[in-house]
C-alpha positions in Angstrom: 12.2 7.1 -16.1 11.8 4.7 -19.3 13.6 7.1 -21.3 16.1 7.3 -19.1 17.0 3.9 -18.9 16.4 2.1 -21.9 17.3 4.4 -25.0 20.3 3.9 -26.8 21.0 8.0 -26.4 20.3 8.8 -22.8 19.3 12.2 -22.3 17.5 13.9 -19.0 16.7 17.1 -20.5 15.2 15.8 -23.9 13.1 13.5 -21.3 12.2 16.1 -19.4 10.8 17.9 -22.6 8.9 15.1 -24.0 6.8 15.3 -19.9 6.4 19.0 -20.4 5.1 18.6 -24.0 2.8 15.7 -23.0 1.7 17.7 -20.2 1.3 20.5 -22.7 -1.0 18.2 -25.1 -3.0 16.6 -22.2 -4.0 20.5 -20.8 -5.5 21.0 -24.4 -8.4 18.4 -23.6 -9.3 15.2 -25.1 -9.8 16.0 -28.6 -6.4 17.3 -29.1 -4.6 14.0 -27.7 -7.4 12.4 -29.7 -5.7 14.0 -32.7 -2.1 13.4 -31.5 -2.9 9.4 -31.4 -4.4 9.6 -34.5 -1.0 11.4 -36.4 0.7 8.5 -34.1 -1.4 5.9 -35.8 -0.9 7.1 -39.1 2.6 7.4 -39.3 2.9 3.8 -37.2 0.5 2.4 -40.4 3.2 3.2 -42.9 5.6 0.9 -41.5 6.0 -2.8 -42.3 7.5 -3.4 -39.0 5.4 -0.9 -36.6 2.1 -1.2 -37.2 1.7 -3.4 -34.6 2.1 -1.0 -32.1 -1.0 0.4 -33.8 -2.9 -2.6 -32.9 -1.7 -2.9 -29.3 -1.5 0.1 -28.1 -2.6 2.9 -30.4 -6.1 1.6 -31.3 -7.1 0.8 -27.7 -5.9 4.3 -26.7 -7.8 5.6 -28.9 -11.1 4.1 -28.1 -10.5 4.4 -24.0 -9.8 8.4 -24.8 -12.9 8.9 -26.4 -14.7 7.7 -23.6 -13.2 9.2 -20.9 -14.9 12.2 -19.7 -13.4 15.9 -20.6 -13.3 17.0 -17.0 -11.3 13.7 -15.4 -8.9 14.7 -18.3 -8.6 18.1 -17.2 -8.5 17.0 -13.6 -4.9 14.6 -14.8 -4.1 17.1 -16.8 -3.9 19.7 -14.0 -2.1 17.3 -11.3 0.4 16.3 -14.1 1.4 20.6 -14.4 1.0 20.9 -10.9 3.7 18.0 -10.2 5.5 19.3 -13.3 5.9 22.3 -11.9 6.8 21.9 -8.0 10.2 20.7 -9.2 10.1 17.5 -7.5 8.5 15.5 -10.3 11.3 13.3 -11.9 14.1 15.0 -10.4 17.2 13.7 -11.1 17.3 12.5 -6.9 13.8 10.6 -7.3 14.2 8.5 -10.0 16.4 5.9 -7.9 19.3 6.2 -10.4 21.9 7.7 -8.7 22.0 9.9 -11.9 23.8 12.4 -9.4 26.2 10.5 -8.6 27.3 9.2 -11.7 27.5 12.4 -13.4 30.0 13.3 -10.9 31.8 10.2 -11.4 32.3 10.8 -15.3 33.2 14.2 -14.9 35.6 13.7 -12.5 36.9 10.6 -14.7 37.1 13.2 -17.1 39.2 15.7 -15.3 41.8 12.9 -14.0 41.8 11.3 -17.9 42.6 14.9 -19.1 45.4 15.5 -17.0 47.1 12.3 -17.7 46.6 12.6 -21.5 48.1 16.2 -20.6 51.6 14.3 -18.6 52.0 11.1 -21.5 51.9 13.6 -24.1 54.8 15.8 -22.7 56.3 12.2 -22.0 56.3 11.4 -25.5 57.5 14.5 -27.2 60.8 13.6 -26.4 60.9 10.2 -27.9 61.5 9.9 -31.5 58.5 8.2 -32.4 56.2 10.4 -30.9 56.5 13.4 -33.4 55.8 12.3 -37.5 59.3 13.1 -38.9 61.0 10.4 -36.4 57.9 8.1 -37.3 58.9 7.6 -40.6 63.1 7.9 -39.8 61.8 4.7 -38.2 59.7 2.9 -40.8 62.5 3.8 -43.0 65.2 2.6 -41.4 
């Protein structure tokens, strides 16, 4: 839902990708997301201005992973697909964003914008300024 509303480029499907492929990486067990954080906390540690994420967030992740036990990971790992799965997990209609509704919206905005670039631009083909040779009979004169 995050990635929804806050990014600068909204996109459902590329959210929807990131939840498979997290639920992907938490079905291959703790020591693989123990290796995914680590890559995370490398890159982050390069940066002047994110490696502080490293230290909030990263590190402690890190440490609570490793003591988690492998089966209560598989357990969330397997309720996570399961969800994933049924189709009803961050649906468009669930997240309380009327994402629906709004896609409708624009692409009927769309439809009704198209046909009235469609009716000024038949409007302006007769008037002298609309085509380029009157243009400049005009700047000239």
């Amino acid at each position: 839902r995050r990635s929804i509303i806050y990014p600068y480029l909204r996109n459902y499907n590329l959210s929807m990708k990131v939840v498979k492929d997290v639920a992907e990486i938490l079905s291959m067990g703790r020591r693989t997301i123990i290796r995914c954080l680590l890559q995370v906390h490398t890159i982050m540690e390069r940066s002047e201005s994110h490696y502080l994420f490293n230290k909030l967030f990263i590190d402690p992740m890190i440490c609570w992973i490793q003591r988690c036990d492998e089966l209560d990971v598989r357990a969330f790992s397997n309720r996570v697909l399961d969800a994933i799965s049924s189709g009803a997990f961050l649906a468009k209609s669930t997240l309380d964003l009327d994402l629906d509704e709004l896609e409708q919206n624009l692409l009927s905005d769309d439809d009704s914008d198209d046909t009235k670039d469609e009716s000024s631009s038949e409007e302006q083909s007769d008037s002298p300024v609309s085509s380029d040779k009157g243009f400049r009979t005009m700047i000239e004169e």
